[in-house]
C-alpha angles and dihedrals in degrees: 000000000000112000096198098244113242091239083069097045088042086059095051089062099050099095087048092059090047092048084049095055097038094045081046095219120207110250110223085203144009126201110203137188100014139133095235124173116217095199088237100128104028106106091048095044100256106096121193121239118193125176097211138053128179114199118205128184092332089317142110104245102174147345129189138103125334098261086046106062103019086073084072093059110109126185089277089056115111108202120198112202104212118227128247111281102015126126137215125212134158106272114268123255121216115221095191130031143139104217091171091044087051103053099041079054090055091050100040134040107325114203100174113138092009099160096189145029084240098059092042090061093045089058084041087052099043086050093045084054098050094047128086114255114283094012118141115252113204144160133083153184102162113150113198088190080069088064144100093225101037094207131139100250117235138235088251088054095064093032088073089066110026093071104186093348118122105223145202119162121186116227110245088269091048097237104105132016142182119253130198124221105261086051089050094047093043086057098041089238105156139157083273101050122108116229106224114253110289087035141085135197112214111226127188121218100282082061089250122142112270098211090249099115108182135218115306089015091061089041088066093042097055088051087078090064113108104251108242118261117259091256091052093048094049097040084054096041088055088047093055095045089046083059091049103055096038090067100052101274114135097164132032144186107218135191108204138124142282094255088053099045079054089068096037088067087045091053091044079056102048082044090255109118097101095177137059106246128189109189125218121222119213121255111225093052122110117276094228092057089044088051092053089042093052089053089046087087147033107271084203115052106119089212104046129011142135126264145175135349121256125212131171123230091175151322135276141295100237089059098041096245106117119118116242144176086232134033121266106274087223095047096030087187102056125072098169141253119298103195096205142039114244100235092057087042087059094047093041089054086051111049086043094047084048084058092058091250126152112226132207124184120201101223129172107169137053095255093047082063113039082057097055083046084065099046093060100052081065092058101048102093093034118120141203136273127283110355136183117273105272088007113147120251106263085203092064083082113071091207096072090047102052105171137194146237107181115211103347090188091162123035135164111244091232092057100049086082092053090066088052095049091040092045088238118164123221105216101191147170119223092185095077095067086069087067103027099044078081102063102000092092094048081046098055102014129243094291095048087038092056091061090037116122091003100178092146087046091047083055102047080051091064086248126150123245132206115171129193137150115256087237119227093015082072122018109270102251107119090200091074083055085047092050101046090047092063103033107022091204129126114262094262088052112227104106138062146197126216089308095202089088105063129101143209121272098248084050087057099040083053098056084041091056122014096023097053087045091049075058105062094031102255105105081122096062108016140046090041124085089212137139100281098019126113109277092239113150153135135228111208139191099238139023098268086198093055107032121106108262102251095046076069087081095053091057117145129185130214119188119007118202129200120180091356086304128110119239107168120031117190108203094174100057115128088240089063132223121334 
């Protein structure tokens, strides 16, 4: 697969920045006396630093020295000096984020950093309190590997402190969760009952249930939660943008639902939307449902638009439901839960990438992937319809399908050169390593481990990378994914994992930018702080190209910009205020 070199993209521009400067347009902002990266050089390891940046109608307009672009400045210009020590970059784009699970978090029972079994009662108990009687408690983000005592909870754990709640409450990675037994007994799930494929229902000795309900059997459980209301979704929506960009992010790929993307369009239209959003469709619904949502909407619009299609091969690593060619080291008689055959997955893929849909396929283990993998290569020669009659096939240049494996954490050696030859993005999150280097080598064993969240490996093979967070499965910074990337080391740092696989840190901003953007389509507008490109950046508090790697961590913004506009202002930062 050929990722167009910025040097290219740079040249295409070159005619727009000299009608800029002949036709002398009037910059809204200039940035002086910066260290700014442009985002030019990165791919091939140069980077180029410029100390001055001029903003025009939500454009780049110019970059260059000081002298060079503060002659542009006119009486309307408003010039931010930028304080000692801050740096500049193209605002991240996040490849992989769920906007609509974050927000009801927020405004649920939110069991993010829980360190016990102890403290995530006590969260379950404050919210069933506070709820009217009866009322379904859900949420999530517990994380039993966090624990003391590293074991699944139980249903009779929750029922101490749920009272008369009916509840249902995600793992941190969304594919099991602990139900009570009124949420149990509201949804007939029984020791008898039979989890659709995909799906398991954990039983005890007795051969009751556990609580532990798992992908697709939770799925139908948690269709019995209320929906929230419209003021809560989009309360918790606005909650979720307002992190985002906070930490950097001016763009982001978001797997949602329908009722959320519906918001999103209210709040585009209030001016709200202070993010650019591209929304995901869901995979297994009908083609005809995914063509009328995709016309629902502008394809377009820069700010808001609907993107590819997402589908699920499995589950995840920390709950033992990925599925993999060989059973987990630590449980040698599970080897996870596939959610399609293989057969249906292949005429599913056709019949969406006929309808000139992206895909892409969430996939953890080595076996998800390698059956998307397959599904793809079914795919390849597929064109679009309908076509003229003796058109080419837009699909015969890898370049126009673009498809996705999310996540791709484990992955067999022989089948990384099959997403280059196929054009096949790997849309990953380095982040997780940060959880899962504490468990993921006693999962897989020492031999599956070594080729585990091969992002180095992924690049040497020519494929492209495209690198976001799982909000809220991790916590949205994109600096703890940065840092991991280069150092894969835990955040105290003593300890590694397979180092081989790390890369520099021009090699990571660059999946985190122009990557992402190359995603989603957009690496001709977006990821480059160049004359003509969206004037999406960030203004931090520390050179994320010189820092010591663990100060990377430790990474504050301070203004975030999308289309030339501020849209998170940090006063307290310890650069002060710009």
């Amino acid at each position: 697969m050929h990722f167009p070199k910025p040097s290219l993209l740079i040249a295409l521009f070159a005619c727009s920045f000299a009608s800029f400067i002949s036709a002398q347009t009037p910059p809204d902002l200039i940035l002086l006396h910066g260290t700014i990266l442009t985002g030019e050089g990165l791919r091939e390891g140069t980077p180029r630093i410029v100390s001055a940046l001029a903003i025009a109608n939500g454009k780049v307009l110019a970059t260059g020295s000081d002298a060079e672009i503060q002659h542009l400045a006119t009486a309307t210009t408003r010039v931010l000096n930028l304080n000692l020590g801050t740096f500049v970059m193209p605002g991240l784009n996040d490849a992989h984020v769920h906007l609509g699970g974050a927000g009801q978090t927020k405004l649920n029972v939110d069991l993010t950093g829980t360190k016990s079994l102890d403290e995530m009662l006590n969260r379950i108990q404050t919210k069933a309190k506070e709820s009217p009687s009866g009322h379904w408690l859900s949420g999530g983000g517990w994380d039993h590997t966090l624990w003391t005592q590293k074991t699944l909870p139980t249903r009779q754990d929750l029922d101490k402190v749920t009272g008369d709640h009916p509840t249902i409450l995600e793992r941190i990675d969304g594919h099991i969760a602990i139900a009570n037994s009124a949420a149990l007994k509201a949804a007939g799930v029984t020791g008898k009952s039979v989890a659709p494929q995909g799906g398991a229902i954990d039983l005890d000795a007795k051969g009751e249930p556990t609580g532990i309900l798992r992908e697709t059997e939770m799925e139908e459980v948690e269709k019995l939660i209320p929906p929230p209301t419209h003021d809560e979704r989009k309360r918790g929506l606005e909650l979720a943008i307002e992190d985002a960009v906070s930490h950097g992010l001016t763009s982001l790929q978001d797997n949602s639902g329908w009722d959320d993307f519906l918001v999103f369009e209210e709040l585009e239209k209030e001016g709200k939307l202070h993010a650019r959003i591209s929304e995901w469709l869901p995979f297994d619904a009908p083609v005809e449902t995914l063509r009328e949502h995709r016309t629902h909407h502008d394809l377009d619009d820069p700010v808001l638009h609907t993107g590819m299609l997402k589908g699920f091969m499995d589950g995840s690593l920390g709950s033992h439901t990925a599925a993999m060619k060989a059973p987990f080291a630590d449980e040698p008689g599970n080897s996870g839960l596939a959610r399609f055959d293989q057969a249906k997955l292949n005429a599913m893929a056709i019949a969406r990438a006929k309808a000139g849909f992206q895909i892409g396929f969430h996939a953890i283990g080595d076996r998800a992937a390698a059956m998307a993998l397959d599904a793809f290569s079914q795919t390849y020669n597929v064109c679009f319809e309908p076509q003229p009659a003796g058109s080419k096939c837009l699909y015969a240049v890898a370049e126009n399908k673009r498809d996705r494996i999310e996540h791709a954490q484990v992955v067999d050696p022989a089948d990384i050169p099959r997403f280059a030859k196929l054009g096949v993005i790997a849309s990953m999150q380095p982040n997780h390593l940060l959880t899962d280097m504490n468990w993921a080598e006693d999962r897989l064993g020492p031999q599956r481990a070594a080729y585990s969240y091969a992002w180095k490996a992924f690049l040497d093979a020519g494929v492209v990378l495209a690198f976001g967070t799982d909000y809220p499965v991790e916590p949205v910074t994109p600096f703890r994914g940065l840092y991991a990337a280069v150092t894969r080391a835990n955040e105290a740092g003593t300890k590694t994992y397979f180092p081989k696989n790390a890369l520099s840190r021009a090699q990571a901003l660059f999946a985190y930018t122009q990557g992402s953007a190359f995603a989603e389509f957009a690496e001709k507008r977006k990821g480059l702080l160049v004359p003509g490109y969206e004037a999406d950046f960030v203004i931090l508090d520390r050179n994320l190209l010189t820092v010591p790697a663990a100060e990377i961590l430790k990474t504050r913004v301070i203004k975030t910009f999308v289309g030339g506009k501020t849209v998170y202002e940090n006063t307290t930062s310890v650069s002060g205020k710009l």
